[in-house]
C-alpha positions, 0 to 999 in steps of 0.5 A, a space after each residue: 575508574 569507578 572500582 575493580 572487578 576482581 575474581 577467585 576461583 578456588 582461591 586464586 587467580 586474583 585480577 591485578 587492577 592496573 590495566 582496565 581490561 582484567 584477565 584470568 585464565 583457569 582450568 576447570 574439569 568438562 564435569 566441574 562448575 568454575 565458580 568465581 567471585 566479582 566484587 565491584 567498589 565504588 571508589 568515586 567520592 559520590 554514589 553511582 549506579 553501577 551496571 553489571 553486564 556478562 557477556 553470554 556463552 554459546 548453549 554448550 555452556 551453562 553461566 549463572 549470576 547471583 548477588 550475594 549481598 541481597 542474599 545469593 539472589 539470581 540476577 543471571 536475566 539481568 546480568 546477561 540481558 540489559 544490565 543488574 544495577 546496583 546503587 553504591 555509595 562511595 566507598 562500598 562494594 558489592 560482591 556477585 558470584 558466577 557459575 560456569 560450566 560445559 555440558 560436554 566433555 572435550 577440550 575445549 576454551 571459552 572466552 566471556 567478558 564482565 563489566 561494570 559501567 557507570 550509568 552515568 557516565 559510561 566512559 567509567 567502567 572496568 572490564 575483566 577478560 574471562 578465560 576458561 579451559 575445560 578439560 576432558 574427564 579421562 574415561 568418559 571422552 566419546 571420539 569422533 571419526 577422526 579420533 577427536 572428541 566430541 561434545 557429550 550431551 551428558 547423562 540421561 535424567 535421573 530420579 531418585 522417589 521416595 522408595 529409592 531414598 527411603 524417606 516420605 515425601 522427598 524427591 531428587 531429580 538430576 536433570 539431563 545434561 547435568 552429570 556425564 555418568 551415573 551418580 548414587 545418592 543416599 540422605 542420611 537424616 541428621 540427628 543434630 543441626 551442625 550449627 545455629 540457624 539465622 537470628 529469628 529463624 526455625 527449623 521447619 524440617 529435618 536437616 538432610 545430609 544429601 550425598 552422592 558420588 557426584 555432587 556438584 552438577 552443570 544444571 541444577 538439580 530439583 529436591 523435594 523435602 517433607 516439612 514437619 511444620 509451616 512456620 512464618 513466611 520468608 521461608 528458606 532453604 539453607 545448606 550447610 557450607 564452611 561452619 556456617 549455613 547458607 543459602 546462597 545460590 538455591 532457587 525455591 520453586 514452591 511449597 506448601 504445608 507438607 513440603 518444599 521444593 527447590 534447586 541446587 547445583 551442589 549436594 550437602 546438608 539441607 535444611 528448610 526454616 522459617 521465620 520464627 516471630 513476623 521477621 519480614 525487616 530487620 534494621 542493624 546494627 541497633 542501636 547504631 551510631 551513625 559516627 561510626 559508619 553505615 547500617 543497612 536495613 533487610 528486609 523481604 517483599 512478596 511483591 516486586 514494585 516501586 518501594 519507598 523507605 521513610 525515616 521519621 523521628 517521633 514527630 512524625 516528621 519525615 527525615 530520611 527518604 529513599 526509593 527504588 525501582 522494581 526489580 532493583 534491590 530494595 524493590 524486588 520480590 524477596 530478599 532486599 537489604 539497603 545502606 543507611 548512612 545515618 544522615 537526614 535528607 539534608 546530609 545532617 547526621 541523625 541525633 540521638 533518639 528513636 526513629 520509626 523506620 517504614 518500607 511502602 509499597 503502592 502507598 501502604 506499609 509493607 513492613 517497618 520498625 524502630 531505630 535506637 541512635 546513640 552517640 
C-alpha cells in the first residue's frame, strides 16, 4: 500500500489499517457539519504522487475538501472532480480535512468513499468507506402525508447591515439553506487580540468577536469587515480556534482599502492581517542541517502557473531544481509550501554555506532568499 487514509470526527473514529477499504460510520445532527480529518502517508521508499479522490454526494448534501498543509486551501474541484495530486516523498503525509453536511432535516444515511491512489501505479491505493447518519433536530421536523419527515429546504437568507450590528462598514450574510431556523448575531470588538499573529504579519482590522446562537452552518456564510489600514499583500483572515489562530477553511472573496470580504462556515473571533515587510517566501527551518531532516519553503504566488524553485550556491551554479505543474502545490495562485531534502540534484547532501534560493514563474522571479546550512 502506498499509506493510509485515516479519519476523526470529533476525536474518534480512527480508521484501523489492516483491511484496505477503511470504514467509519458517525451520527451527526440534520443541523451539524461532520468535520473529519485524512491523512495520507507515503510509506513506499520512493516519492509518488498520490491522487485524492471523493466520491460526491447527491444536492441534499453539501461536501467540501481542503489541504491544510497548503494553508486550508480549497481543493474540493479537485478532490470531487479529476483528482488533487499530491507529490510525497517517502515517509511524509499530508493531512486534508472535509466538510459534510445535509441541508434537510430527516433521518436520513449517506454512504461516500475517499481514495487515495498512486499515479503510477494504480493497483496501490487505499479506500475509506465513509458512513454518515444524520439526525432530525427535535422541533424543527416537517411531516409528510404519511407522518414521515420530509426534507427541509432550510431557513430563508438572513442579512445582518451595519445598523443591525452596530459597526460601519461590516456586513453578514447567512444564506439560504444554511440554518433551518433563525439565528441572533451580535460583534463585540475585541480590545485585545487573544494571541500573537503569524511571524511577519499585522493587524489590519480590528478582531471581531462574531457570535451567534447558531454558529456553524451547511453553507458558508458571507462577512464583511472594515479595515483600518492596507498593509502588504498576502492578506488573510485568520480566526481564533484552540489557543492558536487559524485560517484554515475561510475563502477571501475581495478586498480593497476599506474592507474585506470573506466566507466561513463557523462564527468566531475574526481578524484580517497583512504582511508586515515583503513576506511572499519564507524558507525554514534557517539555518537548516539537512542531517537532520527535511525543510520546506513557503511562500504565495498571485498566479497559478508552471513554477520552478532553483537552489544555487554563490557560484551561481545551480544545485537543486524543482517544478511544478499549475494548479498543483507549489504552483497554484496563493498559499504553496514545498519539501526540501537538503540534497543537491545528484542526491549529494548540501555543504555548508549560504545558498540563494529562486521561485520563477514564465522565466522571471517571483520571489526568493537565502539558505544558511550548517552541520
Amino acid at each position: 500500500m502506498i499509506g493510509t487514509v485515516e479519519g476523526i470526527y470529533r476525536g474518534a473514529g480512527v480508521f484501523e489499517n489492516e483491511t484496505i477499504e477503511q470504514v467509519a460510520t458517525v451520527e451527526v445532527l440534520a443541523n451539524k457539519i461532520a468535520t473529519l480529518y485524512f491523512k495520507i502517508n507515503n510509506i513506499s521508499e520512493l516519492k509518488d504522487d498520490i491522487v485524492i479522490q471523493g466520491e460526491k454526494l447527491n444536492d441534499d448534501f453539501l461536501m467540501t475538501f481542503y489541504d491544510l498543509n497548503s494553508g486550508g486551501s480549497d481543493i474540493t474541484a479537485y478532490v470531487l472532480g479529476s483528482g488533487y495530486v499530491v507529490p510525497l516523498s517517502s515517509g511524509i503525509s499530508r493531512e486534508v480535512k472535509a466538510n459534510v453536511g445535509y441541508k434537510g432535516n430527516s433521518k436520513v444515511t449517506a454512504t461516500t468513499f475517499i481514495t487515495a491512489v498512486s499515479s503510477g501505479d494504480a493497483q496501490k491505493q487505499d479506500k475509506a468507506k465513509l458512513v454518515f447518519e444524520f439526525i432530525p433536530v427535535t422541533g424543527t421536523t416537517s411531516q409528510g402525508a404519511e407522518g414521515e419527515p420530509e426534507i427541509a429546504t432550510g431557513h430563508a437568507t438572513q442579512e445582518f447591515t451595519e445598523a443591525d450590528l452596530k459597526i460601519p462598514g461590516m456586513h453578514i450574510t447567512i444564506p439560504a439553506g444554511a440554518v433551518t431556523m433563525d439565528v441572533t448575531v451580535s460583534v463585540p470588538i475585541l480590545a485585545k487580540e487573544p494571541g500573537s499573529f503569524p511571524q511577519y504579519f499585522g493587524l489590519l482590522s480590528k478582531v471581531f468577536d462574531i457570535r451567534a446562537s447558531i454558529n456553524e452552518f451547511l453553507i458558508p456564510a458571507v462577512v464583511t469587515i472594515p479595515l483600518d489600514r492596507l498593509l502588504n499583500d498576502p492578506v488573510k483572515v485568520y480566526y481564533w480556534k484552540g489557543g492558536s489562530w487559524s485560517e484554515d477553511g475561510i475563502t477571501i472573496l475581495g478586498y480593497d482599502n476599506n474592507s474585506l470580504t470573506f466566507t466561513t462556515t463557523h462564527f468566531t473571533p475574526f481578524a484580517a492581517v497583512g504582511a508586515t515587510d515583503h513576506n511572499s517566501s519564507i524558507f525554514g527551518p534557517n539555518p537548516y542541517n539537512p542531517n537532520i531532516g527535511s525543510a520546506r519553503i513557503y511562500y504565495w504566488l498571485f498566479e497559478e502557473r508552471e513554477t520552478s524553485i532553483f537552489v544555487i550556491n554563490l557560484a551561481g551554479s545551480i544545485v537543486w531544481r524543482n517544478s511544478y505543474a499549475a494548479a498543483q502545490n507549489g504552483a497554484k495562485k496563493g498559499d504553496n509550501n514545498v519539501e526540501f531534502d537538503g540534497k543537491d540534484s545528484w542526491g549529494r547532501v548540501l555543504s555548508e554555506g549560504v545558498y540563494l534560493y529562486k521561485i520563477v514563474q514564465n522565466g522571471a522571479v517571483v520571489t526568493g532568499g537565502k539558505i544558511s546550512v550548517i552541520k
